[in-house]
VEXVEX-227638 format. One record per atom (N, C-alpha, C): x, y, z. Coordinates in steps of 0.1 Angstrom, whole numbers, plus 2048, in hexadecimal, padded with zeros to 3 digits. Each point is the difference from the previous one (the first is absolute). Layout:
BEGIN
XYZ...
END
This chain:
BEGIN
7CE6D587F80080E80580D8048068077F780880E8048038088017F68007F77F78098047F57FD80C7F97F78067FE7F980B7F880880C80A7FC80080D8048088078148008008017F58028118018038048067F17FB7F87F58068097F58008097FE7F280C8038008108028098078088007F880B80E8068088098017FD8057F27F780A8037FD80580A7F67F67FE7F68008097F28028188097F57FD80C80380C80780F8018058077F880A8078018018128037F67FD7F67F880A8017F27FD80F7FB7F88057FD7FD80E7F680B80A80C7FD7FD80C80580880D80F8007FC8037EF8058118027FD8068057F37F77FE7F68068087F48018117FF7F68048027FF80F80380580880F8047FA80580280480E80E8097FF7FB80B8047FD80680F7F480A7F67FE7FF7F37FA80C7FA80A8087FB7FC8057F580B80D7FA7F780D7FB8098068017F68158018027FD7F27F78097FC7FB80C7EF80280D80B7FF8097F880080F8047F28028057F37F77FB7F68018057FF7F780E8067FB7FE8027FC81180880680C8068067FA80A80780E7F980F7FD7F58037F87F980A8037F77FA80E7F97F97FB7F77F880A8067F980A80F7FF8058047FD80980480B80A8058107F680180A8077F380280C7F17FD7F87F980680A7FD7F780C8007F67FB8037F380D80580780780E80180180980480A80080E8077F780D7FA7FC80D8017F47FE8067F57FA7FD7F68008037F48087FB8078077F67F780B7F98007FB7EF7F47FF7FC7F77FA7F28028097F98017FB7F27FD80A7F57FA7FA7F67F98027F87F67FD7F58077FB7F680A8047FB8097F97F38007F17FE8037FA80B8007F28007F37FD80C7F87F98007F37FD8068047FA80C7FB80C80D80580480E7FC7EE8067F77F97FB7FA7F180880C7FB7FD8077FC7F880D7FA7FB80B80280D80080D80281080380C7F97FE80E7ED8008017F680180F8057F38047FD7F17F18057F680780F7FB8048068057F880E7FE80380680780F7F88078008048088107FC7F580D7F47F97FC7FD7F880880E7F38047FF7F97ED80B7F880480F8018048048107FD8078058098047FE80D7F67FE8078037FC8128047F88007FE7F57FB8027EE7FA80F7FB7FF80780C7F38067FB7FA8068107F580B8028048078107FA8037F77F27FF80B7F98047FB7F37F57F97F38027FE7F57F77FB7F87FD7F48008057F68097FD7F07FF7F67FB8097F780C8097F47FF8067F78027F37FF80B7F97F78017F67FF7F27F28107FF7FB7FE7F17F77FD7F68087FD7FC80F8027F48077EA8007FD7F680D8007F98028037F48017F18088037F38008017F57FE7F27FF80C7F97FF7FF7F27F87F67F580980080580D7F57F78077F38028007FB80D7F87F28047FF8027F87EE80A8027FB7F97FC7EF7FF7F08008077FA8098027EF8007F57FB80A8008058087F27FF80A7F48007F47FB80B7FA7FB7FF7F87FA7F87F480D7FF7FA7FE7F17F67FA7F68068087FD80F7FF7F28057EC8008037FD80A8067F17FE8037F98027F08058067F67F77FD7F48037F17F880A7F98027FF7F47FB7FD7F380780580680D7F77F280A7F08048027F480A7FA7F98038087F68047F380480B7F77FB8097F47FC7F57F38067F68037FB7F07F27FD7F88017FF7FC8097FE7F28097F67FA7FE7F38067FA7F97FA7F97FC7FD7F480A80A7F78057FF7F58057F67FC8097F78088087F97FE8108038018038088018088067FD80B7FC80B80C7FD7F78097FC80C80880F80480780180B80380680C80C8067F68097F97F980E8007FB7FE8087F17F68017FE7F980C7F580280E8037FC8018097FE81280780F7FF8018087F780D8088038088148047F97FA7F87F580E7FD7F58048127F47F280580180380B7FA80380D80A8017FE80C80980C80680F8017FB8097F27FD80D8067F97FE8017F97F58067F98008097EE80C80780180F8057FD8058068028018127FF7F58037F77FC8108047F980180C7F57F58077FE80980D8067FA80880E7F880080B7FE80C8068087FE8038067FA80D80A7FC7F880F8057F18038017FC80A80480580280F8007F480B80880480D80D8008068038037F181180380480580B8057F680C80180380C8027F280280B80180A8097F77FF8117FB80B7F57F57FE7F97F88107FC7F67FD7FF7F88067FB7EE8038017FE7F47F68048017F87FB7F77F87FF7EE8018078008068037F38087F580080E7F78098017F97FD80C7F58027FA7F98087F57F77FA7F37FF7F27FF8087F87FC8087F57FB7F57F780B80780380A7FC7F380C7F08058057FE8097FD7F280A8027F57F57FD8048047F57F67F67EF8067EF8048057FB8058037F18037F57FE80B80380B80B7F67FB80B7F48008027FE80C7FA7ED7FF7FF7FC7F67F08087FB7F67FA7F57FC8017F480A8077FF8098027F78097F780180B7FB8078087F28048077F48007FC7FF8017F27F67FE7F67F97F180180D7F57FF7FF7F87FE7FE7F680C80480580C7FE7F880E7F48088027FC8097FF7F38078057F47F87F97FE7FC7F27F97F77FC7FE7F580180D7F98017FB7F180A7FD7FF80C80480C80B7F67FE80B7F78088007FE8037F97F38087FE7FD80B80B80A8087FF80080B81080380A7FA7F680A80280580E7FF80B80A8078017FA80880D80580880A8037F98037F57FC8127F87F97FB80C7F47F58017FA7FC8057F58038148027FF80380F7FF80D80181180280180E7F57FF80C8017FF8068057EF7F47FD7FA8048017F28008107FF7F98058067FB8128028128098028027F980D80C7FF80380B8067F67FF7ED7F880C8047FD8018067EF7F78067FA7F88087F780180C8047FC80680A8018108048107FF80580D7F37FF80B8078018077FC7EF7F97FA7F98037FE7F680480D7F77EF80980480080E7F780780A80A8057FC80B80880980B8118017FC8027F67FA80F7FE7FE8038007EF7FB8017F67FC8067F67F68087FD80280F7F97F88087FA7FB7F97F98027F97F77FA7FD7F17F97EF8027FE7FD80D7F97F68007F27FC8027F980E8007F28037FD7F87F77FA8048007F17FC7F87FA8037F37FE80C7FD8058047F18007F77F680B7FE8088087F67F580C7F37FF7FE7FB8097F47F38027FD7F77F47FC80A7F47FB7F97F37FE7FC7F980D80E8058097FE7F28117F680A8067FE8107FE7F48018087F37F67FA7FE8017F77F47FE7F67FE7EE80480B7F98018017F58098007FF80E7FE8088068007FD80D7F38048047F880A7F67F68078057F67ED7FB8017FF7F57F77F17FB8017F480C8128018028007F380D7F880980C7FE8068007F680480D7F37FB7FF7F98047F57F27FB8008017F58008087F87F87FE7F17FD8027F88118098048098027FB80E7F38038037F98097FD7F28058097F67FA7F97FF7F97F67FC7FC7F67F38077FD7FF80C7FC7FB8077FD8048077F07F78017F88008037F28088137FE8048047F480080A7FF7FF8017F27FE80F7FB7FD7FF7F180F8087FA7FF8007F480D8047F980280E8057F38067FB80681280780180480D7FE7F580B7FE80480D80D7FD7FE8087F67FC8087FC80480F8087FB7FF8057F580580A7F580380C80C7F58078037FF80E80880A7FE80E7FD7F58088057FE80980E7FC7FF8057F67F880D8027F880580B7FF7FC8097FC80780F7F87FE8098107F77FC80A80080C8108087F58058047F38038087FF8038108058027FF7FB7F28148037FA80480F8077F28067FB8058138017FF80080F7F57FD8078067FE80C8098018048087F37FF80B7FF80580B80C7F98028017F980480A7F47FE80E80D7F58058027FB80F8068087FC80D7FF7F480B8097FF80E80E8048008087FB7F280D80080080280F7FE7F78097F980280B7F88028088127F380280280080680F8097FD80E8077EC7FE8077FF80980E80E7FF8057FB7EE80980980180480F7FD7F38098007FD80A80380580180F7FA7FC80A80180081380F7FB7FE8057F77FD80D7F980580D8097F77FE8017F580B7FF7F88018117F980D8067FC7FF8138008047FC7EF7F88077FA8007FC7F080980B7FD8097F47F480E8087F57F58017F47F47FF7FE7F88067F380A7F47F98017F48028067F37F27F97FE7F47FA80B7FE7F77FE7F280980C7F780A80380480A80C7FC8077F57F28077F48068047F77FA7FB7FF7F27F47FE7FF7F67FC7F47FC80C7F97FC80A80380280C7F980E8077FF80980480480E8057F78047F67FA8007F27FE8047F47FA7F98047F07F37FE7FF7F98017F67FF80B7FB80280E80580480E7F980A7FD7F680A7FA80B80A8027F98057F57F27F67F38038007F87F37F28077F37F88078047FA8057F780980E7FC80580480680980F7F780A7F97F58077F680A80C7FD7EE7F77FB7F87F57F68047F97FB7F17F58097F57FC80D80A7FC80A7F980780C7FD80A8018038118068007FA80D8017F980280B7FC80D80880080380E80A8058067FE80180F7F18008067FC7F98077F280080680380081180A8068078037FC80C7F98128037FE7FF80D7FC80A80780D8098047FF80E8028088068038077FA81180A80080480C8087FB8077FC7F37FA7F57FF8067F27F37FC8007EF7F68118027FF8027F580C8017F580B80380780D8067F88077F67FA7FC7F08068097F67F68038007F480D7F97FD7FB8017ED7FD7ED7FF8038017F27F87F37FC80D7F580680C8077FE80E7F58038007FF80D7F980A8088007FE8157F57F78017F27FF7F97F67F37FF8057F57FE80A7FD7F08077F58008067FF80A80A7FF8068068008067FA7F780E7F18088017F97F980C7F67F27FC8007FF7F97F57FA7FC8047EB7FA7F77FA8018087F17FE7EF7FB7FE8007F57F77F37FF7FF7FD7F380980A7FC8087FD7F580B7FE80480E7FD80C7FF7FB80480D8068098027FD80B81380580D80480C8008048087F480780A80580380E8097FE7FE7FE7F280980C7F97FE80F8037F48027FE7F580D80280280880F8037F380A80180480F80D7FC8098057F77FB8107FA8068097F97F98017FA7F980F7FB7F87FE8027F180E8007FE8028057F38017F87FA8017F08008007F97FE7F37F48057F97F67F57F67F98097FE7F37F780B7F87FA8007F87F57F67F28047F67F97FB7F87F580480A7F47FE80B8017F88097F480580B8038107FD7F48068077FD80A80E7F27FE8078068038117FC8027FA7F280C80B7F47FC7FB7F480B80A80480A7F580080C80B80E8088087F180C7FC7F38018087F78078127FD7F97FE8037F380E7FF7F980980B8047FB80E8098068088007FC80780A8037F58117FB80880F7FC80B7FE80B8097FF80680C8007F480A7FB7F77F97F67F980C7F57F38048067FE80C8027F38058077F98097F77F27FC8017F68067F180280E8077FF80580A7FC80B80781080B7FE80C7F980480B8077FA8038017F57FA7F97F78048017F17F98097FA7F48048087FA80B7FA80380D8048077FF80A80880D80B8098057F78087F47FD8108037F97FD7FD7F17F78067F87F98037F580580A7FA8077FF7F380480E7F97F780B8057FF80C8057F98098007F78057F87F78027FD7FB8077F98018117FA8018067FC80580F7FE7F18058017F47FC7FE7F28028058018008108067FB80A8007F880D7F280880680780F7FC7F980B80E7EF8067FC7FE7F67F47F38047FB7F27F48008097FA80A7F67F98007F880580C7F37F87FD7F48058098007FA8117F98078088007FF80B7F37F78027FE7FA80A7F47F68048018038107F27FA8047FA80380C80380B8037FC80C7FA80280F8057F47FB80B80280880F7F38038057FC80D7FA7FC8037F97F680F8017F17FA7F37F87FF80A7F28037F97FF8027EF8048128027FE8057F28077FD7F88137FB8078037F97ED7FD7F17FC7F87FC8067F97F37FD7F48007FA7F880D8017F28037FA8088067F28098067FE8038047F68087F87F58057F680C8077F77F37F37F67FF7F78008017F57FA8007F98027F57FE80E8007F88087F98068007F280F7FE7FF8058027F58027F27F68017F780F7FF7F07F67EE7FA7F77F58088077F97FB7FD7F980C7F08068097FE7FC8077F88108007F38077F58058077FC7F67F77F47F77FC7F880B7F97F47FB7F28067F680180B8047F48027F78038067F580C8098008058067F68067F67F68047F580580E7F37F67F57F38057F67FB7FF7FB7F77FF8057F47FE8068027F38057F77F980D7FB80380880A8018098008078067F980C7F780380B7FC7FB80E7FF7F07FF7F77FA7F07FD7F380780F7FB7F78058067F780D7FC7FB8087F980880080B80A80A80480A7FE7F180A7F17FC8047FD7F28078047F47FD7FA8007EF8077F77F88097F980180980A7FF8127FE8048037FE80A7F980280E80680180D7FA7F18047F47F87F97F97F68028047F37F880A8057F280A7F57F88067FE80980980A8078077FB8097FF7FA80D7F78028067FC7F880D7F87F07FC7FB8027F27FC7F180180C7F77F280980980280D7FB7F87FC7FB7F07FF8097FA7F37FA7F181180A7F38057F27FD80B8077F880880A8058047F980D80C80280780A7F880080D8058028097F37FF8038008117FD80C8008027F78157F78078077FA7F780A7F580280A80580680A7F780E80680380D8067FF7FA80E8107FD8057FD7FD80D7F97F38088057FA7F87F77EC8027FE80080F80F8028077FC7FC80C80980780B80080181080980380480F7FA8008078087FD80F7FC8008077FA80D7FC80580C8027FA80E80E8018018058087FC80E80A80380180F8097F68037FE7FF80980C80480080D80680580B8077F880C7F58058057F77F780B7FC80480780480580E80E7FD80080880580D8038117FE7F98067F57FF8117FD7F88068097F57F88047F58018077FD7FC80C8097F88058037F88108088018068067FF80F80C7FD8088097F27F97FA7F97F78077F680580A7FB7F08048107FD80B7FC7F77FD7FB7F48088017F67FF8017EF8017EC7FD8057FC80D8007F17FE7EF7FB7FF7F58088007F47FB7FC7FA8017F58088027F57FE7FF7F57FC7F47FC7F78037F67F87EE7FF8087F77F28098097FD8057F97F680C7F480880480080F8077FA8077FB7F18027F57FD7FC7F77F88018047F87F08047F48028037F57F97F48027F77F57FD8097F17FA7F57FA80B7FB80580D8077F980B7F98098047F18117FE8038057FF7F17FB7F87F77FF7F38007FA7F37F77F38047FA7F480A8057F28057FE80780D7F380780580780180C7F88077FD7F380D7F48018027FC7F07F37FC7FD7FB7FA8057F37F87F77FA80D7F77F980B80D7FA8087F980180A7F38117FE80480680A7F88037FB7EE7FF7F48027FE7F77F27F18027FD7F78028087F47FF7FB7F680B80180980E8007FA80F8057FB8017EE8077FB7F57F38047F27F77F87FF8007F38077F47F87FD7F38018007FA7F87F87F48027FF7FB7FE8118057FC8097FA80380F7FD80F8048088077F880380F8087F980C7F47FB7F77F67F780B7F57F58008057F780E8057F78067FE7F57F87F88018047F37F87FA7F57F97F38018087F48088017F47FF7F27FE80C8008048097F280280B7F78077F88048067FB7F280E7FB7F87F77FB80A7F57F57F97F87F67F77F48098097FC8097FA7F08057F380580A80180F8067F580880A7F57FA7F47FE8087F07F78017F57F97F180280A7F67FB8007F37FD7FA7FA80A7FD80580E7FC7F780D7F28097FD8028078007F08088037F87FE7F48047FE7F57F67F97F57FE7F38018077F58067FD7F98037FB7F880880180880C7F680280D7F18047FD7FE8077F77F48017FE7F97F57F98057FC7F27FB7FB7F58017F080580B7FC8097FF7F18037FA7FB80F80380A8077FA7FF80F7F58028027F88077F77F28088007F97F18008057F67FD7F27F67FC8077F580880B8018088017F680B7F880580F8048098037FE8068117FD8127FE7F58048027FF8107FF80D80380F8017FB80E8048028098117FC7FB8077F67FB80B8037F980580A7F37F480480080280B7F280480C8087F77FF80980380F80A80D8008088017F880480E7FC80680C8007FB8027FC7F18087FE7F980180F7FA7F88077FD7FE80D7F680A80880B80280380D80780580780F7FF7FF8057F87FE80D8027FD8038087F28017FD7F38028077F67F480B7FF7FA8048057F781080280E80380B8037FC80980C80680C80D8037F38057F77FA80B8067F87FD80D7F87F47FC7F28018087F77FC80F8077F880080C7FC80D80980D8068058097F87FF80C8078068098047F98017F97F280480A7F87F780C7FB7F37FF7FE7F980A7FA80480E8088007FD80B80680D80B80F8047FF8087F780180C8057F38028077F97F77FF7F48068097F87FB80F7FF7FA80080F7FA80C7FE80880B80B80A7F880C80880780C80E7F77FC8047F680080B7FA7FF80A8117FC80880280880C80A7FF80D7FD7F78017EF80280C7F77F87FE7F87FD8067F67FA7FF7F67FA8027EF8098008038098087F480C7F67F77FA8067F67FF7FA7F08047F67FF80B80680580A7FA7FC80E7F18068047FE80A7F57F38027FF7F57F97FE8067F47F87F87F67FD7F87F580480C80180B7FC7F480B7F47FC8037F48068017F67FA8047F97FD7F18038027F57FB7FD7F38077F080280A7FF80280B7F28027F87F68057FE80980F7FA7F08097F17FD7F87F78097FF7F37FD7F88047F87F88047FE7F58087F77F78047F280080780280B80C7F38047F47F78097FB80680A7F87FE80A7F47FA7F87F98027F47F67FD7F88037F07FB8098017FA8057F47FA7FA7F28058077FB80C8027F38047ED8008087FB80C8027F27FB8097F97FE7F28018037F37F57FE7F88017F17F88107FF8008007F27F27FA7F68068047F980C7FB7F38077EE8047FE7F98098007F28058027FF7FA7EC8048067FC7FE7FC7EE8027F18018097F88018047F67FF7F07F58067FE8048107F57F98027F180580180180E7F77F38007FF7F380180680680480E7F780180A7FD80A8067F37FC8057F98118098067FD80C80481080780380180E7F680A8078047FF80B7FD81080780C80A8058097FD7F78108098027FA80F80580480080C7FF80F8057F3803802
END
């Protein structure tokens, strides 16, 4: 057990020295603005900057939040492999060896939402798993916890926790050892998730003054269904574009064109060969565009032009059908990288200074950091790989879930159910994807990743010996 424990530590501690102090995205020094303001906005999900405000008092700056990140996803592991197989057989060094997957180490290089997803989905499989061997509901009401901050710190993680409710609701009866039937257990699944889903909606209604960020996802998709049906479909004032001011806006890897640079290329430059290079200035100091002043505005506050650019995306979709799912098609090759030659944004760059954002000077850039340079050549050799394709999960999500059914069905009904939650967690999180995804990032993926990665090492030792448990 000490060893088990000293090596989590350490493995926590090393992710720390590498990533340390944290480095900004623009989505982070949005969500760092309100930290320091104290006033929420709905664009980026107001629980994300509530907790950061807390570790704020702690500790100025982003290396309270990575210090708090990587000790909820490693904490995690550690209680699902000392605790979650154990009667499986299953040794400890199975679970605990696939946290350096290198896509979800590379997810805490940057202090953002997504990275607190990340360690979300680590801890409540890891409370899952101590709550079943002591058999306490308590430990079990922590998984609630960290589930209602899972879908708090991602919009689109609704569906992705929809399997660990469905698991947590089963490890309840089974602690109480009491039976339930499929559709009790179905219904309650589905009022759970939304539950939680309805708290978050209402917390941040009361807390947080909404920019309408659903602006993003309708002028984005106007404007990729007008060039493809080479008809203006934008609402007035924007009726007057022509087809060359749409080109102009439009990129089929996502909105940022549509709303802020004029440039948005999915290959990244190995930015340790070259201090000096910043993704954020290179898009500043970007040939101009001769479109520049046409592009569209986001987070308008006003009501009515949000009902109306509303009104005009959804009677496009009905007008260009076809069109519309064209238009997914394309925006969905590219996020699960399917005959791409480069993957959209593999990972963060960790060139960003976070001394833009703090007292304490541009010397906190993380690229200052010996071991954070050595990660980033690595990554940067391995941003086409088959680690960072889309495709490559979607398939192995398919491949686990047919085979969770068809071979586990006749070992353990209670490992079939247990097991079915991870790849139901990935392919659920793409299915939601392709339906809101705005861009093409990698880092969308993430929780498709850990389902995945996280699957692997608990099921082969279970094949090999052939044996029933009571996993979970």
């Amino acid at each position: 057990m000490l060893l088990k424990i000293a090596f989590s530590l350490f493995s926590c501690l090393f992710s720390i020295w590498i990533f340390f102090p944290g480095a900004f995205t623009p989505d982070t020094a949005d969500a760092y603005a309100q930290v320091k303001s104290g006033i929420f906005y709905d664009p980026h999900p107001p629980l994300f900057s509530i907790i950061w405000t807390a570790i704020e008092y702690l500790h100025d700056g982003p290396a309270g939040m990575l210090i708090l990140h990587l000790g909820c996803y490693w904490l995690g592991l550690f209680l699902l492999g000392e605790f979650g197989y154990r009667k499986a057989g299953i040794s400890f060094w199975w679970i605990i060896l696939p946290g350096y997957w290198l896509p979800l180490l590379a997810t805490f290089g940057a202090v953002w939402k997504d990275a607190s997803l990340l360690a979300s989905l680590s801890l409540a499989l890891g409370f899952l798993a101590l709550a079943y061997h002591l058999r306490s509901t308590l430990i079990l009401s922590g998984v609630t916890l960290t589930l209602f901050t899972a879908v708090g710190v991602r919009y689109n993680a609704f569906l992705t926790v929809l399997p660990l409710c469905a698991l947590q609701i089963l490890a309840y009866y089974d602690i109480r050892q009491r039976t339930i039937s499929r559709l009790k257990a179905s219904l309650l699944t589905f009022t759970y998730c939304a539950s939680l889903l309805i708290m978050n909606i209402i917390a941040i209604k009361i807390i947080a003054h909404t920019l309408y960020p659903s602006q993003r996802i309708y002028g984005y998709e106007l404007v990729a269904m007008s060039v493809r049906a080479e008809e203006n479909l934008l609402p007035a004032p924007y009726d007057d574009y022509t087809l060359t001011d749409l080109k102009s806006l439009y990129s089929p890897a996502g909105n940022v064109r549509t709303f802020w640079a004029d440039t948005w290329p999915p290959y990244i430059p190995n930015p340790s060969s070259k201090p000096a290079w910043d993704r954020e200035k290179s898009i500043r100091t970007a040939t101009p565009s001769p479109h520049k002043s046409k592009r569209l505005p986001y987070e308008v506050r006003d009501p009515e032009y949000n009902q109306t650019l509303k009104g005009a995306w959804l009677s496009a979709i009905q007008s260009y059908p076809l069109v519309y799912l064209s238009h997914k098609a394309s925006l969905v090759a590219y996020l699960l990288g399917i005959d791409k030659r480069y993957v959209c944004y593999p990972y963060h760059d960790s060139v960003i200074w976070t001394g833009e954002y703090n007292s304490r000077g541009p010397e906190e850039g993380t690229l200052r950091y010996r071991a954070n340079r050595v990660l980033t050549n690595v990554l940067f050799l391995l941003r086409n790989s088959l680690l960072f394709r889309g495709w490559f999960y979607l398939c192995l999500a398919f491949m686990q879930l047919l085979w969770c059914y068809f071979f586990l069905k006749s070992l353990s009904q209670k490992l079939l159910k247990a097991s079915l939650a991870l790849p139901l967690l990935s392919l659920l999180n793409i299915a939601l994807l392709t339906l809101i995804a705005p861009s093409c990032d990698f880092r969308y993926l993430i929780p498709s990743v850990f389902g995945c990665i996280v699957f692997l090492p608990c099921v082969y030792p279970i094949v090999r010996r052939r044996t029933d448990t009571n996993l979970y």
